[in-house]
C-alpha beads as a LAMMPS data file, in Angstrom:
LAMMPS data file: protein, C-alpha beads

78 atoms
77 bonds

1 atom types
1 bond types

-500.0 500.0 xlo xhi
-500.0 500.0 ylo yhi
-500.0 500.0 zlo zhi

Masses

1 110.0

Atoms # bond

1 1 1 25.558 -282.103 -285.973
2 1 1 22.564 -281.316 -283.770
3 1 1 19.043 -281.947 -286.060
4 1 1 15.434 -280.790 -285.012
5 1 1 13.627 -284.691 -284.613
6 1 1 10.088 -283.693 -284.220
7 1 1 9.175 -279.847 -284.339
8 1 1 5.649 -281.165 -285.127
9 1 1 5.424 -280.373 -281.566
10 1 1 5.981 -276.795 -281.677
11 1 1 4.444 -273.634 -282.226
12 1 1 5.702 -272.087 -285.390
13 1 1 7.805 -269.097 -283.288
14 1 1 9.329 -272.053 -281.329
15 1 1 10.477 -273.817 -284.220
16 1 1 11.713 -270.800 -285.149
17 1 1 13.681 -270.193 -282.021
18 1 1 14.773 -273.717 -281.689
19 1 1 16.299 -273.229 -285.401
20 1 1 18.060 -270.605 -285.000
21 1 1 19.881 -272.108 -282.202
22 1 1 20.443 -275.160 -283.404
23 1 1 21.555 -273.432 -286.433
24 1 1 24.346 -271.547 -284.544
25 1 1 25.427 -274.577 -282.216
26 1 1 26.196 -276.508 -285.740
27 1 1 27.555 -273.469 -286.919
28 1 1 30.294 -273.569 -283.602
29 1 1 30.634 -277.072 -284.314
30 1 1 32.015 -276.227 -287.539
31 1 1 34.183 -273.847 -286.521
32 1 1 35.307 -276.458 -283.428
33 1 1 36.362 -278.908 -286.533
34 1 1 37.964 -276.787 -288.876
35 1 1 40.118 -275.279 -285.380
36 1 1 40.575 -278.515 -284.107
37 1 1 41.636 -279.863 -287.605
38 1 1 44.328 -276.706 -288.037
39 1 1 45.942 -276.970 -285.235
40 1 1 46.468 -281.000 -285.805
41 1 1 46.983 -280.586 -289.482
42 1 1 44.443 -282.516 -290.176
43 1 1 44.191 -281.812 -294.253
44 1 1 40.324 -280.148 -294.880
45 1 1 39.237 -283.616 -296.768
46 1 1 39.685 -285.523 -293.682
47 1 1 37.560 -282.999 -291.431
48 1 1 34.355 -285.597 -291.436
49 1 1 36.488 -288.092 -290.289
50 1 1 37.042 -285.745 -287.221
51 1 1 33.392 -284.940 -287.611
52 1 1 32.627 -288.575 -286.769
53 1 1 35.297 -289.158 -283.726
54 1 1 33.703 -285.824 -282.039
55 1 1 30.183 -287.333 -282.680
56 1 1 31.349 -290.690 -281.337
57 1 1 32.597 -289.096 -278.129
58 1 1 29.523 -286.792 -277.746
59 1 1 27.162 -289.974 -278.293
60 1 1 29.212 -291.594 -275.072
61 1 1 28.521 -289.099 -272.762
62 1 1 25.246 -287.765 -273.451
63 1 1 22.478 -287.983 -271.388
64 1 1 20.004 -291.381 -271.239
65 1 1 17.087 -290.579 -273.219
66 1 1 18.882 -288.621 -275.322
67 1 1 18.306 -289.265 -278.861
68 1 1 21.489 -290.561 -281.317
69 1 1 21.843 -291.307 -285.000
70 1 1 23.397 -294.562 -284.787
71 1 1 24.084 -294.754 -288.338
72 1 1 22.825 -293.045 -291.663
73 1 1 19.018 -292.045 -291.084
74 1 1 19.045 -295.061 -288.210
75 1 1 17.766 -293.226 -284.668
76 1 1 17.799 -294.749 -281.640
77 1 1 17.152 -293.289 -277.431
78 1 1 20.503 -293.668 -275.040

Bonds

1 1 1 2
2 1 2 3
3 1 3 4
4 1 4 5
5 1 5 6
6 1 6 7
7 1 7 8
8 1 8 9
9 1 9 10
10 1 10 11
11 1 11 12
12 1 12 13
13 1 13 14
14 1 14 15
15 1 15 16
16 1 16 17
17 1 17 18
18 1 18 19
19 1 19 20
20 1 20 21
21 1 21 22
22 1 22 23
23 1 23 24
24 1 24 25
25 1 25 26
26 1 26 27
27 1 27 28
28 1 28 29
29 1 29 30
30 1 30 31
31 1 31 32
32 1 32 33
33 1 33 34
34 1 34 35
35 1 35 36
36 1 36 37
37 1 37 38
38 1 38 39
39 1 39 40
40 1 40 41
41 1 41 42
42 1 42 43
43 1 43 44
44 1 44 45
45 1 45 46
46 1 46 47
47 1 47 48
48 1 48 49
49 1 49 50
50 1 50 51
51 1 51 52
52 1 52 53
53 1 53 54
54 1 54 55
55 1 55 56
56 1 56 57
57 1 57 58
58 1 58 59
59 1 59 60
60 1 60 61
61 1 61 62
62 1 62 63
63 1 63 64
64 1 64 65
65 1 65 66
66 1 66 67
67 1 67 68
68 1 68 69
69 1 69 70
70 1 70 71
71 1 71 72
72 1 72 73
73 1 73 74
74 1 74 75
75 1 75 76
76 1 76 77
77 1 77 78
């Protein structure tokens, strides 16, 4: 799921902006899982599981620079 890092940086009606979209890309996400997760039968305990693979794949391809939770709380730049 996408988080804001540092809207320190922001003006409060770009925080705002930045999250309400981030708020409706994690909301897509969901819905990605939970369709993904139907159509493989994938029971609804074992949709952070699937979470985790997606994030896994996303964290390959994205950008250098890019910022990735690595683990639990544990950040780290591509």
């Amino acid at each position: 799921m996408l988080v804001i890092k540092n809207a320190a940086v922001l003006s409060l009606k770009e925080r705002a902006v930045v999250k309400r979209l981030v708020d409706a890309e994690n909301r897509d996400r969901k819905g990605l899982y939970q369709a993904v997760a139907g159509a493989l039968k994938v029971p609804p305990s074992e949709i952070s599981r699937l979470q985790q693979i997606f994030a896994q794949e996303w964290q390959k391809t994205a950008p250098a620079g890019t910022w990735i939770e690595s683990s639990p709380g544990k950040w780290q730049r591509k």
